[in-house]
C-alpha positions as a Markdown table, in Angstrom:
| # | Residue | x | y | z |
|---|---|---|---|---|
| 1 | Unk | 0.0 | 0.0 | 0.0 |
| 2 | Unk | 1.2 | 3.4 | -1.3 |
| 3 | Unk | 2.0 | 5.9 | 1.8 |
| 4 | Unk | 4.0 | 8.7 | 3.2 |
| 5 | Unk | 4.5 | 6.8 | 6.4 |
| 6 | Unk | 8.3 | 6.4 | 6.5 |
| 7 | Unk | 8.2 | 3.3 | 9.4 |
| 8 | Unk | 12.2 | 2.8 | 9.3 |
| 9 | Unk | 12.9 | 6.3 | 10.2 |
| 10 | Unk | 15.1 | 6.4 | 13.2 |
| 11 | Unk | 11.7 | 8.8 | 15.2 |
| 12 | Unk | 10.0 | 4.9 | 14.6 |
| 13 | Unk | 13.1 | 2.8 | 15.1 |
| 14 | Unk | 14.3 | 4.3 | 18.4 |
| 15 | Unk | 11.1 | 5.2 | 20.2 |
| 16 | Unk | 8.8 | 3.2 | 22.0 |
| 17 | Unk | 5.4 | 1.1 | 20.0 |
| 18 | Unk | 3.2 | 3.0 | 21.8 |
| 19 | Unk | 4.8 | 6.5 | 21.0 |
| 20 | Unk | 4.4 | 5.5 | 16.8 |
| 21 | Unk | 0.8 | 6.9 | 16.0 |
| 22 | Unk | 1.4 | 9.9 | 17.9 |
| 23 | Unk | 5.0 | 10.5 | 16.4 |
| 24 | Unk | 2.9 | 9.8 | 13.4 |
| 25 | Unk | 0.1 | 12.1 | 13.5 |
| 26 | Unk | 2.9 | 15.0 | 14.0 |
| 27 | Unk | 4.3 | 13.7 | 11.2 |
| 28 | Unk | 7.8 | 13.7 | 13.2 |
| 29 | Unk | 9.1 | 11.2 | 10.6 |
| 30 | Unk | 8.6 | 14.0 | 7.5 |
| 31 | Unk | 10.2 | 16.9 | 8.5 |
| 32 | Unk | 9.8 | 19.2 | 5.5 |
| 33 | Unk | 6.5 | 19.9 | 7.0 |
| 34 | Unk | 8.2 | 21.9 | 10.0 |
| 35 | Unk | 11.0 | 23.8 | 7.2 |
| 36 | Unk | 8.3 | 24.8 | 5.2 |
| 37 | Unk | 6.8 | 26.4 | 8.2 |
| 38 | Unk | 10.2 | 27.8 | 10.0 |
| 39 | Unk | 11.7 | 29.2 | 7.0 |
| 40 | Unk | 9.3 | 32.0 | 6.9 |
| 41 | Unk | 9.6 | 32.9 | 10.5 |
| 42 | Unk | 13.6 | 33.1 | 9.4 |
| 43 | Unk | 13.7 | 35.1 | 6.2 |
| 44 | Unk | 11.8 | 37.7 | 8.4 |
| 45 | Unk | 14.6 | 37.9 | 10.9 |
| 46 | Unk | 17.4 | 38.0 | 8.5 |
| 47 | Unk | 15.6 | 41.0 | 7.0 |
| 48 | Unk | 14.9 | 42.5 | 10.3 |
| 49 | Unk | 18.4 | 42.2 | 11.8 |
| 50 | Unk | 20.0 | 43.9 | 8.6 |
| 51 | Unk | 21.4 | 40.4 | 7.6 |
| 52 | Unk | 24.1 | 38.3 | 8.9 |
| 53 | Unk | 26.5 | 41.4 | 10.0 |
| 54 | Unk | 23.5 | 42.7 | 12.1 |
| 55 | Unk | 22.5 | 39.0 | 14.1 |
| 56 | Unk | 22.8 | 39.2 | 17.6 |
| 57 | Unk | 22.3 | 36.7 | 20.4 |
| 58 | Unk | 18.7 | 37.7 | 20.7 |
| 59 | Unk | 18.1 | 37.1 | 16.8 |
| 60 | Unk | 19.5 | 33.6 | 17.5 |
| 61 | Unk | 17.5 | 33.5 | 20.5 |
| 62 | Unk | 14.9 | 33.8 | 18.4 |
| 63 | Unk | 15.7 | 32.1 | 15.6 |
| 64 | Unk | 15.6 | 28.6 | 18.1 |
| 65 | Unk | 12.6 | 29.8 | 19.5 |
| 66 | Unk | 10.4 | 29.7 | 16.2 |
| 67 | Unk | 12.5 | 26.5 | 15.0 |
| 68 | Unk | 10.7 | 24.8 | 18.4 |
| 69 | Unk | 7.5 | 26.5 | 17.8 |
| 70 | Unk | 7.7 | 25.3 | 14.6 |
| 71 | Unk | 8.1 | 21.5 | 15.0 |
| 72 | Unk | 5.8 | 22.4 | 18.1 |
| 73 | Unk | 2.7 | 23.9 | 16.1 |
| 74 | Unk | 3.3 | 21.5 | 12.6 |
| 75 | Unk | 2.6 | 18.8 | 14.7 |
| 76 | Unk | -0.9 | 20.2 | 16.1 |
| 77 | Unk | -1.6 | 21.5 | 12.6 |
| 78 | Unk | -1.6 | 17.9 | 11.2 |
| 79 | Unk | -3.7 | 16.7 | 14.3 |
| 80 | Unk | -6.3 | 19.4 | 13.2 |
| 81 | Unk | -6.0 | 18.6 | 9.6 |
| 82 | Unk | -6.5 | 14.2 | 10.2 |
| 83 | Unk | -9.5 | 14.9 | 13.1 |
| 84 | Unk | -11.3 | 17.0 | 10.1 |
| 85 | Unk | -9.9 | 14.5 | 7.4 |
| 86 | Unk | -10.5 | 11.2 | 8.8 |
| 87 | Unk | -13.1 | 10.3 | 6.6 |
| 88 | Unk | -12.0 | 12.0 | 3.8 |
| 89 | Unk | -8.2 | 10.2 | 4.5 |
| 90 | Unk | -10.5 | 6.8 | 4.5 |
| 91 | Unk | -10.8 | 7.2 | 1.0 |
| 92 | Unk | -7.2 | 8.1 | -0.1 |
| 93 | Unk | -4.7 | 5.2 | -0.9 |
| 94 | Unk | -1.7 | 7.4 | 0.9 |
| 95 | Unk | -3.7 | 8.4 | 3.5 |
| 96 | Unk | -5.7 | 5.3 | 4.5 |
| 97 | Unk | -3.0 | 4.1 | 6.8 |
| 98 | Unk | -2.9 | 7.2 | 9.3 |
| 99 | Unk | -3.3 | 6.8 | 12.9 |
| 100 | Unk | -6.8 | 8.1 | 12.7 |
| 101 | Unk | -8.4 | 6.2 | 10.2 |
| 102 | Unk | -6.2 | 3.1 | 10.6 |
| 103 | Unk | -7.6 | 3.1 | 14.5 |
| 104 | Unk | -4.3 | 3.5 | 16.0 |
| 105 | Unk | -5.6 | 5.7 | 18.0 |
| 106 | Unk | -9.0 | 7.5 | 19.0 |
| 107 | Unk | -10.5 | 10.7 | 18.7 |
| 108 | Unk | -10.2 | 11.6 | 22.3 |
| 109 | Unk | -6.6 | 10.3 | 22.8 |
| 110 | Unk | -6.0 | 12.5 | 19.0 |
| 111 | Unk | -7.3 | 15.6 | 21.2 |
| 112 | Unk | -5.4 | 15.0 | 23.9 |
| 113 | Unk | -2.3 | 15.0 | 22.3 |
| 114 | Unk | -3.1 | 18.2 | 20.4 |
| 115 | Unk | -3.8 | 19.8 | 23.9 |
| 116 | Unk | -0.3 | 18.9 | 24.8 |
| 117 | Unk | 1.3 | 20.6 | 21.5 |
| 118 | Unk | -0.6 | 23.7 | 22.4 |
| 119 | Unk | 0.0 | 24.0 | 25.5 |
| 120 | Unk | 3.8 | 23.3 | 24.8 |
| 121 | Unk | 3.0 | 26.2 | 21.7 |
| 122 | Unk | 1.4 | 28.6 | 24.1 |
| 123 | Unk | 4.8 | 28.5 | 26.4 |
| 124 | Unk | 6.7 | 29.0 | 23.9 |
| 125 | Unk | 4.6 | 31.9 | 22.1 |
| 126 | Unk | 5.0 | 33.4 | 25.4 |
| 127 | Unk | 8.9 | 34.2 | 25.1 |
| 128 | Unk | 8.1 | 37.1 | 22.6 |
| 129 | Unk | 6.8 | 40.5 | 22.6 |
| 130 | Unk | 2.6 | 41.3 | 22.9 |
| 131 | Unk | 2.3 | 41.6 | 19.2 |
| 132 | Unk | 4.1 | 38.8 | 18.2 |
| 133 | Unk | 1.8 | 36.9 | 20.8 |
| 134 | Unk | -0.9 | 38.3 | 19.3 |
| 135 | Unk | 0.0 | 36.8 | 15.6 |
| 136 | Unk | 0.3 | 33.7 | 17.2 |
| 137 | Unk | -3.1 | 33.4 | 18.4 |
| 138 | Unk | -4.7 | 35.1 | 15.8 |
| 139 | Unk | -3.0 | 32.6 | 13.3 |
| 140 | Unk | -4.5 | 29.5 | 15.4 |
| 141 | Unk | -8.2 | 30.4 | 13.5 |
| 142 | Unk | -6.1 | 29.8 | 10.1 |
| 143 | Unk | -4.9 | 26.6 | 11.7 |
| 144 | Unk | -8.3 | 25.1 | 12.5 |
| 145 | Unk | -9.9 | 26.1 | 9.5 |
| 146 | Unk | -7.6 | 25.3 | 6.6 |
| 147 | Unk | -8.7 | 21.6 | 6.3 |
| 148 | Unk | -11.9 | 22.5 | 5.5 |
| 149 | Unk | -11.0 | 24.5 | 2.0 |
| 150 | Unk | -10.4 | 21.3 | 0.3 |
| 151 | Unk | -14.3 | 20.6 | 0.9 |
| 152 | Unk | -15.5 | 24.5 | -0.3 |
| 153 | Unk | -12.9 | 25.7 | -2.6 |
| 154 | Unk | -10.5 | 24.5 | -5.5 |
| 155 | Unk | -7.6 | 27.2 | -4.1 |
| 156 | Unk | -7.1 | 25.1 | -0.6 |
| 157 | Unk | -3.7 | 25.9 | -1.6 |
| 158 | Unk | -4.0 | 29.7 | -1.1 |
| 159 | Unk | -5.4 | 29.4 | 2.3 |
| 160 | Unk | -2.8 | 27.1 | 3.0 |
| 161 | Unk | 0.0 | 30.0 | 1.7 |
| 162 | Unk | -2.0 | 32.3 | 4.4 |
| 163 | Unk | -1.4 | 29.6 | 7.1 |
| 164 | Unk | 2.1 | 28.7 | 6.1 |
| 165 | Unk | 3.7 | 31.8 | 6.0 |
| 166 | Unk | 2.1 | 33.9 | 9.1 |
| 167 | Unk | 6.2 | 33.5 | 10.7 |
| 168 | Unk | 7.2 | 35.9 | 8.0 |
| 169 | Unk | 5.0 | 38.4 | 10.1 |
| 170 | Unk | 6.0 | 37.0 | 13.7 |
| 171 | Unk | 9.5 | 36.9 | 12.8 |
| 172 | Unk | 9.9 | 40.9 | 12.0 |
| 173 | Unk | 7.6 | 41.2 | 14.9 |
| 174 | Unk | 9.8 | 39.5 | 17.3 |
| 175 | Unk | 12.9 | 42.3 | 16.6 |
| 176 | Unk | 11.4 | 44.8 | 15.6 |
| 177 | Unk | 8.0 | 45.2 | 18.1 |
| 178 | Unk | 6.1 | 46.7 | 15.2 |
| 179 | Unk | 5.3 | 45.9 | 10.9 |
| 180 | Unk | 5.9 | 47.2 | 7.6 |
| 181 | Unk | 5.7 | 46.8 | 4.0 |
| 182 | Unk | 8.8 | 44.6 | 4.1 |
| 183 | Unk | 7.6 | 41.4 | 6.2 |
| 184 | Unk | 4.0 | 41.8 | 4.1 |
| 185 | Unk | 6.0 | 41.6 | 0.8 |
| 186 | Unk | 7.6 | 38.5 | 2.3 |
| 187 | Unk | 4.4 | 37.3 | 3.7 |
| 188 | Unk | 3.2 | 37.5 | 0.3 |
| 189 | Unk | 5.5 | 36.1 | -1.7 |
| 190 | Unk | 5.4 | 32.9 | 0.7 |
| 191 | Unk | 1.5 | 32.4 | -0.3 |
| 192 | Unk | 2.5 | 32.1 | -4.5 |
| 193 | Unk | 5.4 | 30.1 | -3.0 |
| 194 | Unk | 3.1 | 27.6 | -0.9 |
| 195 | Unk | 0.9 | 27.9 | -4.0 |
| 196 | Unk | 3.8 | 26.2 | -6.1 |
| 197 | Unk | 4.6 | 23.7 | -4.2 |
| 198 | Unk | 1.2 | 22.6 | -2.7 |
| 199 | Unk | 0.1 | 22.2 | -6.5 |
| 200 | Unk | 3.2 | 19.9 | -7.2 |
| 201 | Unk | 2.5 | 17.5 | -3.8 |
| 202 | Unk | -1.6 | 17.9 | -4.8 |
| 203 | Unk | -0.6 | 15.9 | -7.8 |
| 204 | Unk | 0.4 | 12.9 | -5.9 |
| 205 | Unk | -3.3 | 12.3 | -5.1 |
| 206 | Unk | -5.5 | 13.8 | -7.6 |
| 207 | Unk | -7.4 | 10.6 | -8.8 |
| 208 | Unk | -7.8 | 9.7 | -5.3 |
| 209 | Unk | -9.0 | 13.2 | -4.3 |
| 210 | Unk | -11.8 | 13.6 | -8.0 |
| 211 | Unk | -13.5 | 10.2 | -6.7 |
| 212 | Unk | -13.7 | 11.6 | -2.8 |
| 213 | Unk | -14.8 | 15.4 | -3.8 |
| 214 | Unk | -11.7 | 16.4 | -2.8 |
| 215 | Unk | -10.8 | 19.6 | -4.2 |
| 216 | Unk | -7.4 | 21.0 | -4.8 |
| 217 | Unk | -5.6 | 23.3 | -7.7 |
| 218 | Unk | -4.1 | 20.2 | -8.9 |
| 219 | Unk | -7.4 | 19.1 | -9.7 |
| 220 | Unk | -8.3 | 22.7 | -11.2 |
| 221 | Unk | -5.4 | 23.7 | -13.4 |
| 222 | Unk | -5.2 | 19.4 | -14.7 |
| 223 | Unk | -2.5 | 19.3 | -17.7 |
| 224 | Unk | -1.8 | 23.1 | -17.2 |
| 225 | Unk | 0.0 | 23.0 | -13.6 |
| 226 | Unk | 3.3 | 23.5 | -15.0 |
| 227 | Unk | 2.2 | 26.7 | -16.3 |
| 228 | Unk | 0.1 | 28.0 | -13.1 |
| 229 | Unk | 3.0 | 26.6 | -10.7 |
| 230 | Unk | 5.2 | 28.5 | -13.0 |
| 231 | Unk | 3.8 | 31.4 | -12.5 |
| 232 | Unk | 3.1 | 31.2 | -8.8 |
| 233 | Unk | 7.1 | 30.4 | -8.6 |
| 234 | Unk | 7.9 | 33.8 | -10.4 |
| 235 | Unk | 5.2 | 36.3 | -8.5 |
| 236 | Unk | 7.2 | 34.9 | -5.7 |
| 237 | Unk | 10.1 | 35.5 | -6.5 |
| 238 | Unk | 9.5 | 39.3 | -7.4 |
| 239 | Unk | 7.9 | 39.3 | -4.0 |
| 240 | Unk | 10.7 | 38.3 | -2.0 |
| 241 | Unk | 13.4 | 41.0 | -4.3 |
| 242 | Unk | 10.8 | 43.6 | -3.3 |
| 243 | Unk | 10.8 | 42.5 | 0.4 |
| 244 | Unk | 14.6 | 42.5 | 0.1 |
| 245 | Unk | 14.4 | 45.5 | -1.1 |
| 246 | Unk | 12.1 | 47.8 | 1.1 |
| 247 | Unk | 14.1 | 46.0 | 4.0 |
| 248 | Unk | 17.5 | 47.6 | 3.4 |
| 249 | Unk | 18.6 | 47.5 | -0.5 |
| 250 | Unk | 19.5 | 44.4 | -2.7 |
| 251 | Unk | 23.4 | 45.0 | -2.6 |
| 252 | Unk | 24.9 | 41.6 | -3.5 |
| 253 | Unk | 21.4 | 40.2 | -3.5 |
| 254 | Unk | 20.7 | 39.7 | -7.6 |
| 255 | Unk | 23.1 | 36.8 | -7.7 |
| 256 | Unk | 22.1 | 35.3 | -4.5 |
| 257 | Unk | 18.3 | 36.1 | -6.2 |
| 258 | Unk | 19.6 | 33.9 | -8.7 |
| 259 | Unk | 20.0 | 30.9 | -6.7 |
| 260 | Unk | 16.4 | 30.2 | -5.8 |
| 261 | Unk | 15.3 | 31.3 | -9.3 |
| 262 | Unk | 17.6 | 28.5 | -10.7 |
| 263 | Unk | 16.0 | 26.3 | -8.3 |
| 264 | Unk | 12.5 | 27.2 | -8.8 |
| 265 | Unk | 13.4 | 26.1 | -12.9 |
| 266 | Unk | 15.2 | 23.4 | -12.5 |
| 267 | Unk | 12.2 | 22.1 | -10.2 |
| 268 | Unk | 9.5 | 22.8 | -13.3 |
| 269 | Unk | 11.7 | 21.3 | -16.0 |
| 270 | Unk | 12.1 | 17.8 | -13.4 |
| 271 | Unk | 8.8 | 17.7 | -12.2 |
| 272 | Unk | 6.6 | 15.1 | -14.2 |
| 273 | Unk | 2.9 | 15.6 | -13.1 |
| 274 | Unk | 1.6 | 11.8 | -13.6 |
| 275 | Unk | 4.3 | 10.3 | -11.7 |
| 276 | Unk | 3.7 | 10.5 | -7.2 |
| 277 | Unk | 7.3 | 10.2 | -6.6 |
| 278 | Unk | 8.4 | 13.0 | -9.0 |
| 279 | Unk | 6.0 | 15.4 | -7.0 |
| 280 | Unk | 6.8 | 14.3 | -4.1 |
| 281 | Unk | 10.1 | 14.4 | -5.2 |
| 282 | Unk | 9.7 | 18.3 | -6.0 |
| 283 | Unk | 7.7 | 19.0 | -2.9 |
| 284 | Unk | 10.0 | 18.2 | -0.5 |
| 285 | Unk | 12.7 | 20.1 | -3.0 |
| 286 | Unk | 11.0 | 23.4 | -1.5 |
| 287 | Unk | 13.2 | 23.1 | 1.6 |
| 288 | Unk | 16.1 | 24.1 | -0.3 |
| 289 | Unk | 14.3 | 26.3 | -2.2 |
| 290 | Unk | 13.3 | 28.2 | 1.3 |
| 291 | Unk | 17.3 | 27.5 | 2.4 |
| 292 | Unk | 18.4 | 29.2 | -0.6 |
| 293 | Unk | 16.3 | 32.3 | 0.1 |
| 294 | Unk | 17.4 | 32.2 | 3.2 |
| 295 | Unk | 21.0 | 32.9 | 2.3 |
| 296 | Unk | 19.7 | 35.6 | 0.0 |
| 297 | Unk | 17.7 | 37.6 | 3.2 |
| 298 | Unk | 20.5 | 37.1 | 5.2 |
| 299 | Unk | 23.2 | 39.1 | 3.1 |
């Protein structure tokens, strides 16, 4: 049976029997789910410290602070998303085989555990200023209600982007107590970038998802996706040199720009839409992608 699962990861080999449906609804085994998160919550603080020259121990502070959070807040993300799904996961070959629809464990026990991960969340959202504590909660109704998209709009995708990329608010928050245009572009440019790369990994299951009602922009842009992700790729892109920009000039940035751009192509001419482990493949490609804009906010 096709799934994500990954059973000889050392998360599964090392831990206790019991611990495995838990470590499995955080998805602790596929970690791009937390870099996809953190890398947002990063760019923003390279951008707000000035770059690397201008981190201090409290940007670092920081910086381990969000990468926490991150794994922290993932986890209760995908505990929302298979309590809402469990039916819908039923249906999906890749998805069958989770710990909620599998009966590895219970709704209560599923509830439980996502208590725990807020309540770890909340302690850590508390280390920051009040405004960056406000983002947090306020971001907690995106949390909750993203899973439902799939079931009222073919661009679950976008609301995804506005889930995924709330750090790159929280992250200029953090430093700078305050907000401007630069951590917006970023913001931004992180929805068309979540919009690429959720359309590559919807591929994976779109016959799965047309015969459960599922809907997704996979579904929606069908043979044209290249195009569409294309496009979403190079919005973002502009985005993130206008962030750059408005945050304290470009300087070396074009040929550091250049990296993730060459990334971003070289992911559309390898991606082949039919085939699950080429998107897959691509999907998890994104955490370079993210690494590589990384480097670019921080010079």
């Amino acid at each position: 049976m096709t799934t994500d699962i990954r059973k000889t990861h050392p998360v599964f080999t090392r831990t206790p029997a019991g611990w495995h449906p838990y470590i499995a609804l955080a998805r602790l085994d596929r970690p791009i789910g937390t870099w996809l998160l953190l890398l947002p919550c990063w760019w923003s603080l390279a951008m707000a410290s000035g770059g690397v020259t201008g981190m201090d121990s409290q940007t670092l502070r920081y910086a381990a602070l969000f990468a926490l959070g991150a794994v922290v807040m993932r986890g209760a993300g995908c505990v929302v998303n298979d309590l809402w799904d469990r039916d819908l996961d039923a249906a999906v070959t890749r998805t069958r085989v989770r710990p909620l629809p599998a009966g590895e464990v219970t709704v209560k026990q599923a509830m439980m555990f996502l208590g725990a991960l807020l309540g770890i969340g909340l302690l850590v959202l508390l280390r920051f200023n009040g405004l960056t504590v406000l983002l947090g909660v306020l971001s907690l109704g995106l949390v909750v209600a993203y899973p439902l998209m799939k079931r009222v709009t073919w661009w679950p995708q976008a609301f995804l982007g506005l889930t995924f990329n709330w750090g790159a608010l929280m992250g200029w928050s953090a430093l700078e107590g305050g907000m401007n245009i630069a951590p917006l572009l970023a913001y931004t440019g992180g929805i068309f970038w979540t919009l690429a790369y959720d359309t590559i990994y919807a591929h994976q299951d779109k016959e799965d998802d047309a015969l459960a009602g599922i809907k997704s922009t996979a579904r929606l842009f069908g043979g044209k996706s290249k195009i569409w992700v294309g496009g979403f790729f190079a919005l973002a892109l502009v985005l993130f040199a206008a962030a750059k920009i408005y945050a304290g000039g470009f300087g070396y940035g074009l040929a550091l720009w250049a990296l993730p751009a060459a990334h971003a192509v070289w992911q559309l001419k390898n991606w082949r839409m039919d085939d699950a482990a080429s998107s897959l493949a691509m999907f998890r490609a994104n955490r370079d992608f993210g690494l590589l804009l990384l480097i670019f906010f921080a010079a």
